[in-house]
C-alpha angles and dihedrals in degrees: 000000000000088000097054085049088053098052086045095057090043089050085053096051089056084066110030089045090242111170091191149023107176096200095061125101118271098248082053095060098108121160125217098262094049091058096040089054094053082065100050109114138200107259085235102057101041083060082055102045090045089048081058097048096048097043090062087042092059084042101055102045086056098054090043101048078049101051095043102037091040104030108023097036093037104232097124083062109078094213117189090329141352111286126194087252093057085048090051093048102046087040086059092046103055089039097041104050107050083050090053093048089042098052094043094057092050087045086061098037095074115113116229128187085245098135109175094195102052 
């Protein structure tokens, strides 16, 4: 239990910039800088981290403009006869999808210097 409480309070010295709480554990007792050090990442692998982030965000936004436009709004269903909103959205479908395929291969065909085995 007093351990959980410590790594609460030292949790929240990471986001309110406390030195020192005097009532943690010892092994708690962690200054600013030496938080701030254990989230410094390689260049290389923040690009790559960042390609990644934004892949599935890309991702995601397309899937969802689909799903809610197509699905939920009904404009993927030809009901009775062909309306403007089925022609936008199949205009945006078949538009949409080969420039979201297209950017995220040239997103990924970017060479980086991340070299694994050096």
């Amino acid at each position: 239990m007093f351990r959980l409480f410590g790594l609460m309070l030292s949790t929240l010295m990471l986001f309110s910039h406390i030195k020192f709480l005097p009532f943690t554990h010892n092994f708690l007792l962690l200054t600013l800088n030496s938080l701030q050090q254990i989230y410094i990442m390689d260049p290389e692998v923040a690009a790559f981290l960042k390609r990644i982030l934004t892949t599935i965000g890309i991702v995601l936004f397309w899937m969802g403009v689909n799903s809610t436009f197509g699905i939920m709004l009904g404009y993927a269903y030809i009901e009775g006869k062909l309306q403007i909103g089925n022609i936008v959205f199949y205009v945006w479908v078949v538009v949409g999808t080969p420039a979201t395929i297209w950017y995220l291969r040239k997103l990924w065909k970017e060479q980086s210097d991340f070299d694994v085995y050096n």
